[in-house]
BASE-171334 format. One record per residue (C-alpha): y, z, x. Coordinates in steps of 0.05 Angstrom, whole numbers, padded with zeros to 5 digits, always signed. Layout:
<vextis>
YZX ...
</vextis>
This chain:
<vextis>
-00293-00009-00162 -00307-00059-00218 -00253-00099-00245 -00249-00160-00292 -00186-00197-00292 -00178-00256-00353 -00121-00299-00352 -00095-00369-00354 -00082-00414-00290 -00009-00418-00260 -00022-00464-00203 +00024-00476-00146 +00012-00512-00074 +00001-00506-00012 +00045-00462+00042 +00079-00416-00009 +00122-00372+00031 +00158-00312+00015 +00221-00351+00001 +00191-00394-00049 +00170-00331-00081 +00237-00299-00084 +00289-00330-00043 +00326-00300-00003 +00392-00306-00036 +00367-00262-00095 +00339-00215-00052 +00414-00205-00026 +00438-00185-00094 +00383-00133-00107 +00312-00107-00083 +00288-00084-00155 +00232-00130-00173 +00242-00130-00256 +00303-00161-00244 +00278-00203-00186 +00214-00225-00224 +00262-00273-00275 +00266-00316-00208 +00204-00315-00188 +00185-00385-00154 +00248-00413-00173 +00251-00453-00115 +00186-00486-00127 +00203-00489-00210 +00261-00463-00236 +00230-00454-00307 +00165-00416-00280 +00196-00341-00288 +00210-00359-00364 +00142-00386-00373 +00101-00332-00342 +00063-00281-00390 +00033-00214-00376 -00036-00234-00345 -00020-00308-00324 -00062-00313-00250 -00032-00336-00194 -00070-00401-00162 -00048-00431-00096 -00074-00481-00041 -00071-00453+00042 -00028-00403+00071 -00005-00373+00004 +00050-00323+00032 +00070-00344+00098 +00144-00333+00121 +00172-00268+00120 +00127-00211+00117 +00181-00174+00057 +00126-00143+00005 +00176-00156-00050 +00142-00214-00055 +00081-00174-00078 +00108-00135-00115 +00150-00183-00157 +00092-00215-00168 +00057-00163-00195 +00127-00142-00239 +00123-00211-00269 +00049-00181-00294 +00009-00222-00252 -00045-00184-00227 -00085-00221-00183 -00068-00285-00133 -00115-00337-00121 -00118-00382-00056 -00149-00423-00008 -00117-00377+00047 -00067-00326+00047 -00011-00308+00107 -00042-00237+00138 +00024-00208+00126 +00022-00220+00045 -00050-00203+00046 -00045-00147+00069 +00020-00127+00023 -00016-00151-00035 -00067-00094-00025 -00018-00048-00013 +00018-00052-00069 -00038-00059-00122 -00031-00139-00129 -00112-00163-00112 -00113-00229-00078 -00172-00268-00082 -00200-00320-00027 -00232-00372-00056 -00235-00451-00056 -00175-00470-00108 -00182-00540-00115 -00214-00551-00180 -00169-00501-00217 -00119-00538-00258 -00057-00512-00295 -00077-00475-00358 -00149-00462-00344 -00184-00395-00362 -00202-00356-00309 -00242-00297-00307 -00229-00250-00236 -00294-00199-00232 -00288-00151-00174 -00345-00103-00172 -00351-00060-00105 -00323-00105-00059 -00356-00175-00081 -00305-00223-00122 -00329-00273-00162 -00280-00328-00203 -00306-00362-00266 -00268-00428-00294 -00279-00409-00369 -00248-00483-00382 -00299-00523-00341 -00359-00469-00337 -00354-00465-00258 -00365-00407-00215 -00322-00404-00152 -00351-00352-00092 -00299-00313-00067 -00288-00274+00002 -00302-00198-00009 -00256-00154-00003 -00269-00098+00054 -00284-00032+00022 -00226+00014+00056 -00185-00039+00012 -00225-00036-00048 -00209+00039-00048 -00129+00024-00036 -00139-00023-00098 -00171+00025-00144 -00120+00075-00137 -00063+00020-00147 -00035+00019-00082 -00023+00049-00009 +00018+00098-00041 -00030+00125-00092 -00078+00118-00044 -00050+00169+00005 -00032+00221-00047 -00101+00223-00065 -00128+00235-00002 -00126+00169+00030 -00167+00169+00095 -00203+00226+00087 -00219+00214+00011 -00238+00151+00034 -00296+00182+00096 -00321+00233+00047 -00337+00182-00003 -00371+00138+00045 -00404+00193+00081 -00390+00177+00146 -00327+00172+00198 -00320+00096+00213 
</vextis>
């Protein structure tokens, strides 16, 4: 899979969890993430839903996710039209959502990222790379396995499956692993 991702730096901190990311009172109301996304991290800033555009990238500090393990959190992310979350570490639980539903999170060392910088997100197999167009540094990021890389490139778990899923996935690789 290759994959280049440009956007501009939303940056949040450290231990996001899933309530920060959609609290629990709105989830109440409804589960359908384009109405959910206009309160995305209102808890953290309630003016961040308004100011998010299509292809804005996530950037957090350690345990991006943790709390509940409720993938609406994903996937109002990804409704928002954020495709890709960066962060020092992510909760197993969201990580693992993330890929499931299509939203590509990427492990990398966030510090030097500020609000508003350009990023550029290359996946390409399973190797991610992050570029800080604003200050010309190149971040290494943790690969992503390649049974995930496949789940990515067809958009989700769901996609995945309908296209073969496991099996799709062995005859590609050539081998039963």
């Amino acid at each position: 899979m290759q994959l280049r991702i440009e956007g501009r730096a939303r940056v949040v901190g450290d231990d996001i969890n899933t309530d920060y990311i959609i609290a629990s009172t709105r989830k109440r109301d409804t589960l359908d993430e384009q109405i959910l996304k206009r309160y995305l991290l209102e808890t953290v800033d309630p003016k961040f839903a308004a100011s998010v555009q299509p292809g804005d990238l996530l950037v957090a500090g350690a345990n991006f996710g943790c709390g509940s393990a409720m993938e609406i959190a994903a996937t109002v992310i990804l409704a928002a039209g954020i495709t890709a979350v960066l962060a020092t570490s992510f909760s197993r639980t969201f990580y693992r959502n993330a890929i499931n539903n299509g939203l590509i999170p990427v492990e990398c060392e966030t510090n030097s990222i500020a609000e508003g910088d350009r990023l550029v997100v290359s996946l390409d197999g399973n190797a991610l790379t992050v570029e800080n167009s604003t200050h010309g540094a190149r971040l290494a990021a943790k690969p992503i396995s390649p049974m995930m890389t496949h789940i990515l490139d067809a958009g989700g778990i769901v996609e995945f499956t309908r296209r073969g899923g496991w099996d799709l996935y062995v005859r590609r690789a050539g081998t039963r692993t």
